[in-house]
N, C-alpha and C positions, 0 to 999 in steps of 0.2 A: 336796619330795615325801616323804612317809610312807611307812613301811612299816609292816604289820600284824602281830605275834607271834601265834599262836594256841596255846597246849597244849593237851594233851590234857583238859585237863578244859574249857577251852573250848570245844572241838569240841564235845564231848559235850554242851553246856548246848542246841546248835541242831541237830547232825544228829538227820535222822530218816529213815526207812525209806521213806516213800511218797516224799519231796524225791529219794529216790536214786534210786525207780524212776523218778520222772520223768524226773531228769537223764540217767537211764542210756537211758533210750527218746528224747530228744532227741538226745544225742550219737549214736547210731546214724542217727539219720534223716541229724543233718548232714555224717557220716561220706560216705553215700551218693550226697551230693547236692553233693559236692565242695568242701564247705569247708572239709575238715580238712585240714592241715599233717600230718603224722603218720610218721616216719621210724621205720626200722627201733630196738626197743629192744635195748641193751645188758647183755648178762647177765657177769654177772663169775665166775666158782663158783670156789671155793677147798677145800681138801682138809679133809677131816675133821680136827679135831671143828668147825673152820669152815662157814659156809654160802655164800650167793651174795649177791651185789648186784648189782641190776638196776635202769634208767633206762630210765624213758617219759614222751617228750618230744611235744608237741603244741602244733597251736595252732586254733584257730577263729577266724574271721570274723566271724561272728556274734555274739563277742564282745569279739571283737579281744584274748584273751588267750591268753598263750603259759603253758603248764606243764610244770611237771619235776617228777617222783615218783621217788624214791629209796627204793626197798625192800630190804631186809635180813630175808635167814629163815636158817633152819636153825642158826642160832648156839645148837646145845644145849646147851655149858656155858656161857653168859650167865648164867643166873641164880645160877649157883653160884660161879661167876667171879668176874665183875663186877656182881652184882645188876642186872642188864641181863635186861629180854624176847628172848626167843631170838629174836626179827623184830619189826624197828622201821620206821615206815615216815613220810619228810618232804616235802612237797608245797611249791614256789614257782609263784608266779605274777605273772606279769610283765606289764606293760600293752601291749600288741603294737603301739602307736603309736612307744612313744618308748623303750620296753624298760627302763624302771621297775621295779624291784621292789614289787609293792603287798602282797605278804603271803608268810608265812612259817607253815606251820601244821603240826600232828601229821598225819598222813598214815592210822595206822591205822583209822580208824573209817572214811575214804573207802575204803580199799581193803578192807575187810571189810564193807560196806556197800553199795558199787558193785559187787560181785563178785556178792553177792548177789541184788541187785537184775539184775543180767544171766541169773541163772536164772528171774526171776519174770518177765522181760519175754519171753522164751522161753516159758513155761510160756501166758502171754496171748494168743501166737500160733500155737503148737505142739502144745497140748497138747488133747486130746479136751473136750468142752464136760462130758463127764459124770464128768471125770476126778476123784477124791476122796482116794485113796490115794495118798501117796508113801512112796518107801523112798530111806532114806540110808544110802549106802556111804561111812561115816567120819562119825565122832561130835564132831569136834573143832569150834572156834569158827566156821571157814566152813560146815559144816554147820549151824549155829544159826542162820546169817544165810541160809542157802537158805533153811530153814523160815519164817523170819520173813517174807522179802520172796515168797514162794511163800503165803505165807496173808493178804496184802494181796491178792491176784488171784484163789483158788478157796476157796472151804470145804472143809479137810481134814477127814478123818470120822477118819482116822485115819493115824500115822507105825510104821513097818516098819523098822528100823535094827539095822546087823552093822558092827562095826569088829572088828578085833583084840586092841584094850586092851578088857578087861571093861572099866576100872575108867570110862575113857570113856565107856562106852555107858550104866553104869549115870550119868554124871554128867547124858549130854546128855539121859537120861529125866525124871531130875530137873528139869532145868531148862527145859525143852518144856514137861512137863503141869505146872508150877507159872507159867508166863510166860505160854501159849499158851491152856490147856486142852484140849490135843488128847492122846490118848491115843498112848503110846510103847510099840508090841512088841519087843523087843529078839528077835530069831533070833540060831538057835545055828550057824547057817552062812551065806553069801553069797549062795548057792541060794537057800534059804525064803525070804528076804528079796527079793530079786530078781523072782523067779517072782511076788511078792503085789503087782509096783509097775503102777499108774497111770503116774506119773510117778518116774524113777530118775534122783537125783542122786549124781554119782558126787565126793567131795573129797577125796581120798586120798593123792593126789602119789605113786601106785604106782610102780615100777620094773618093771614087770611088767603080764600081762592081768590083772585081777581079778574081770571079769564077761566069762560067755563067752556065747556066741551062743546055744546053747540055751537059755538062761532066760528072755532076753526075751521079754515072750510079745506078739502083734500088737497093736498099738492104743498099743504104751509109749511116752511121749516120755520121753527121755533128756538128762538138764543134764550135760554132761560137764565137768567145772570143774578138775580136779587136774592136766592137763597143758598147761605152757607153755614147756617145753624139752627139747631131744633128750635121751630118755636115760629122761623120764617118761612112762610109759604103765598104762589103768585099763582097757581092753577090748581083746577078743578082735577083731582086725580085721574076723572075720565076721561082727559087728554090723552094718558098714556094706553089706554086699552086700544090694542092694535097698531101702534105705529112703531117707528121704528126712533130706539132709546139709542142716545150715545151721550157717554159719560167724560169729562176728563180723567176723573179715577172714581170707578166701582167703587171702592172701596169708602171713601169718600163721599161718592152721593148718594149713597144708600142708607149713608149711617149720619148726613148733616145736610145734605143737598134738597131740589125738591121730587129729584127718583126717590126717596123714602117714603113718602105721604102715600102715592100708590102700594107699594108694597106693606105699610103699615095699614091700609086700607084690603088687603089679597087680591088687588088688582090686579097687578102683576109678579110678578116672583123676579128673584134676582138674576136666575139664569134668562128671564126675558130680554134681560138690556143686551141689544144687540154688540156693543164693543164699545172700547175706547175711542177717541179720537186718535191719538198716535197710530192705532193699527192698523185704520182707516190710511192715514198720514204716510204712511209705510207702506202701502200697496198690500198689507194682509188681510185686506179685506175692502169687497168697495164700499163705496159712500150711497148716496142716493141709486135706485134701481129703477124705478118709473116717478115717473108726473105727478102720479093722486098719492104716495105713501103721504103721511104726515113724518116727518122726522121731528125729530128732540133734544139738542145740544144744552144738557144741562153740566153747570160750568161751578164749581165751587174755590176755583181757583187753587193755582199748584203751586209750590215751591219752588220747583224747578223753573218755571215761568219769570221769576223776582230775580233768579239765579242767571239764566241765560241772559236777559236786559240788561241789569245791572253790569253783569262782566263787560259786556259789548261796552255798556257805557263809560265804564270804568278804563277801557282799554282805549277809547275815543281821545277819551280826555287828556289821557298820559300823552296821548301821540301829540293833542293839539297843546298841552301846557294850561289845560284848564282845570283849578281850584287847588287848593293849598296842600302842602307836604308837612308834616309832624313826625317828631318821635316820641315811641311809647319807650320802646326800648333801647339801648348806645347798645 
């Protein structure tokens, strides 16, 4: 039995943007439909100038493969250090019959790819039909990957974008209207930008509320993406009184996401969160109902998500002869 190598310029030769929304809209259906494996993930955080490591462990039926994603962020003297990315990310996957290693690959592109792609499959079912405007809170690389997998799903007329780092904001304008063609307004405050969104995606990994309840104005759907552990928060809990909540797993963002802040707040209770995404996804339930709801796509990232990509990618590659074979075991 073989095993598959992939680096990162491998990845790169086959991932693509639309393969991620798809995967990322299958793994949610299968999620739903009980055939994920899917255990509590492991966060490890370490004290500054350290970051965390975290494991999300999964498996599906459906394709009878088991996966492990091993992420690493916040390492911000890597580069200067050890000429290391300050977040590195490694994907295995295993054949769930006999538990085989069939591959070994760079992780980053799924998890900045898949991530992405989980605000666009939101925005598909979430978002107003005449929705055209989005504004991004945070100009950094998962910001780049909203927009991209967000303009697979609607025609943007135009992007609204407020970070902290000018130097940021003036990069991600750069690299939007020269990638894209869609036009980048940079605002001088959180507010202007906020108040102008359609759709508001938030990737920040705040410590703090960063968008407060008066700004949203009726009708915004909301990609909430920056919080997947106690301690991160990017809104004002009063966002959530009255709109309409969806989770990728309950379970999950109640207890790491930023649906917990309201409810640790008795904003709103847990039976409030209107449904998952997958059951949305699945036709057991609709999505958006009128114009003025506010909806709520908060995303803390699934397992099965790293799982569905990676296989695809994994299976890409075998077909095209792309990245190296090993043995562990004769």
């Amino acid at each position: 039995m073989k095993t598959l190598l992939l680096k990162k310029e491998d990845v790169e030769k086959i991932v693509s943007m639309k393969d991620a929304i798809e995967a990322v809209e299958e793994g949610y259906k299968a999620f739903c439909s009980g055939q994920v494996m899917q255990p509590d993930y492991i966060a490890m955080p370490f004290d500054a100038p350290r970051g965390e490591l975290d494991f999300k462990a999964g498996y599906y039926s459906g394709n009878e493969i088991i996966s492990l994603k091993a992420s690493a962020g916040g390492y911000v003297n890597n580069p200067s250090e050890y000429g290391l990315p300050a977040g590195m990310n490694t994907v295995l996957l295993w054949d769930a019959r006999n538990c085989a290693l069939l591959c070994i690959m760079e992780g980053g592109y799924i998890t900045g790819y898949r991530t992405g792609a989980a605000g666009a499959v939101s925005v598909k079912y979430l978002a107003r039909k005449n929705a055209d405007v989005v504004t991004s809170i945070g100009t950094g690389n998962q910001a780049r990957n909203q927009i991209r997998a967000i303009s697979q799903i609607i025609k943007i007329k135009e992007i609204h974008a407020f970070d902290a780092f000018k130097d940021s904001m003036a990069g991600f304008k750069a690299d939007i209207e020269n990638e894209l063609g869609i036009p980048v307004i940079l605002e001088n405050t959180k507010q202007e930008a906020v108040e102008k969104a359609d759709i508001l995606v938030t990737t920040t990994r705040g410590k703090g509320p960063v968008v407060e309840a008066a700004w949203v104005k009726p009708g915004t759907h909301i990609v909430a993406i920056g919080t997947d552990m106690r301690g991160k928060q990017e809104f004002d809990p009063e966002v959530f009184r009255g709109a309409k909540i969806v989770n990728d797993s309950i379970d999950q963002c109640t207890s790491k996401g930023e649906t917990w802040h309201p409810i640790d707040k008795g904003i709103i209770k847990k039976e409030d969160i209107y449904a998952e995404i997958g059951e949305i996804a699945l036709g057991r339930k609709p999505g958006r109902t009128n114009d003025e709801e506010i909806t709520i796509f908060d995303s803390t990232g699934m397992a099965i998500q790293d799982n569905m990509q990676a296989y695809k990618l994994y299976k890409a590659a075998m077909e095209k002869g792309i990245g190296t074979e090993f043995e562990f075991f004769k």
